[in-house]
N, C-alpha and C positions, 0 to 999 in steps of 0.2 A: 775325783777325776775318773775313776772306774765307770760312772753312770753317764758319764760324757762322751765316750768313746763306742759306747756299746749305742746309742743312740744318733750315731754320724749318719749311717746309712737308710734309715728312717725315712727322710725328709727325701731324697733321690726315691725309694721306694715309691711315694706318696705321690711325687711329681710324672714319674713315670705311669702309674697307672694313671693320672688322670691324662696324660698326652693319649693312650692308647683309649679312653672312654671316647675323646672330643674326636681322634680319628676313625673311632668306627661312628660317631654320630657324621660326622662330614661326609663318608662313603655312603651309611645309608641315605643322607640327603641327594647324593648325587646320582645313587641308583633311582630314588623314587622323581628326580627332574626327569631323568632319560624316558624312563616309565609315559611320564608324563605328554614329552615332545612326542613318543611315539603313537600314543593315544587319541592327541590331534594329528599327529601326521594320517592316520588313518580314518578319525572323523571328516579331515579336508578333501580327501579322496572317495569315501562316502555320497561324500555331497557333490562333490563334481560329477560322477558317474551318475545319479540322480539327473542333476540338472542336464546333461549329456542325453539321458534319454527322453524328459520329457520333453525337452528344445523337441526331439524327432515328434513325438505324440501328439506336442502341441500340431505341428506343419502337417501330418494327418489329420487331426482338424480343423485344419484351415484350410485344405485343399479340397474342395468337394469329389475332382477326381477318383482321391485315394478312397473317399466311402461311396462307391454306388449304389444305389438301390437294386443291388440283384440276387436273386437266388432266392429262397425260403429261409426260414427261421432258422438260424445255428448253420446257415451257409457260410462257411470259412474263407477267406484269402488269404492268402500268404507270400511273402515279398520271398525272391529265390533263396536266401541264404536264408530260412530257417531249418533249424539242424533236424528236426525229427517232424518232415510233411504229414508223417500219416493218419492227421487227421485234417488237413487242410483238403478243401475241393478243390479248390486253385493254388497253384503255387505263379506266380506270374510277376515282374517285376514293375510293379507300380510304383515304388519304392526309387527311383531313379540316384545315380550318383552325383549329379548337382543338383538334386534337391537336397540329398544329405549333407552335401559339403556348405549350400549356403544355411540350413538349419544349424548346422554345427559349428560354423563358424560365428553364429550369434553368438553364442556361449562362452567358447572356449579358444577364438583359432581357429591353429591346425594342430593340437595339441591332442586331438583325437585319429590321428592319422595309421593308427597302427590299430584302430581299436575294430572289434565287431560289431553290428548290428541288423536286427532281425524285427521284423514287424508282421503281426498278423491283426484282422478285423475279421470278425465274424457280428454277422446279425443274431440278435435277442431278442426279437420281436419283430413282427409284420407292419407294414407301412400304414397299412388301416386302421392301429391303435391310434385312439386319440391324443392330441400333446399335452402335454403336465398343465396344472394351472399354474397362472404365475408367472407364464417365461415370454409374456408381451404377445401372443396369436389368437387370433379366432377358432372356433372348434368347426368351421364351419368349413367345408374345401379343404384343407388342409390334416395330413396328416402325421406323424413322427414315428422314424424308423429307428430303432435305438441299435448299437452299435459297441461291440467291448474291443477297445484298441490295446491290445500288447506289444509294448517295445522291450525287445531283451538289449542293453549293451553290456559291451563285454571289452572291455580294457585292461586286463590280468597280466598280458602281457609287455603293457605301457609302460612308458619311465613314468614315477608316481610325481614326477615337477610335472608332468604335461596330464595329470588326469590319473586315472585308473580305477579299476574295481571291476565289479559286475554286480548290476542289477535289471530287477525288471518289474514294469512298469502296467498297472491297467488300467485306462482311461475307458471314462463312457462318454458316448458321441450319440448325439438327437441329430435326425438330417431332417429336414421337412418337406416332406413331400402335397404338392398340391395337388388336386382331385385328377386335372388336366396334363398333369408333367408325364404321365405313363409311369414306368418301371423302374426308367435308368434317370437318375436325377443327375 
């Protein structure tokens, strides 16, 4: 009866450590979900501020407005709210606020409402280069003005349900200038 008594508390022992294995495996699983949720909450906002700025990049190249044919080569413009002009020639607001709201609101809403945004185009090249093969035109009258479109958005300060992030964006833009169009296209 001696080896019976000494062996009661055994079995509790035995139970108790494994209660304490299976709760620290359940905490680690539930740290590595959060981990997780947080990882896409943060790829989801990624991607919105992306699509956020291209929506604008795109509406600069769709607008012929926004790219004119003027200035020389590495001629710069820039829409008023970019943070540091001093390399822009122009700073001037081609960039209007219902163009941005109706680009933006393809997207997203108005779920960008609190957000920044800043566009600059500078010329890469003179009108008189000739256009790429390939892209449907004659080499002939015609020529392509190439163009580096930068959209910075900046939603950092957004609630991240309606968007957020910051990125920034360079698109290339071909205008085509015909022989007879002069300067400003």
């Amino acid at each position: 009866m001696s080896s019976y008594r000494s062996q009661r508390g055994a079995v509790l022992f035995t139970a108790l450590m494994f209660l304490i294995v299976v709760t620290f495996i359940a905490l680690a699983s539930i740290r590595s979900g959060v981990l997780e949720l947080r990882m896409s909450l943060n790829d989801e906002i990624r991607v919105s501020a992306f699509q956020q700025a291209q929506s604008l990049a795109d509406w600069v190249a769709a607008t012929p407005a926004a790219t004119p044919v003027v200035g020389d080569e590495d001629f710069k413009r820039c829409s008023t709210d970019v943070i540091d002009n001093a390399d822009c020639d122009v700073s001037e607001n081609f960039v209007t606020e219902a163009a941005i709201i109706n680009a933006m609101n393809v997207v997203n809403g108005d779920g960008w409402a609190n957000s920044e945004f800043s566009v600059a185009i500078q010329r890469t090249g003179s009108e008189e280069a000739p256009c790429p093969r390939g892209i449907g035109t004659t080499a002939v009258g015609t020529g392509c003005a190439p163009f580096r479109v930068t959209v910075v958005y900046d939603c950092t300060e957004c609630n991240p349900q309606n968007g957020g992030g910051r990125v920034e964006i360079n698109e290339g833009v071909l205008v085509f200038v015909t022989s007879g169009s002069g300067r400003n296209f």
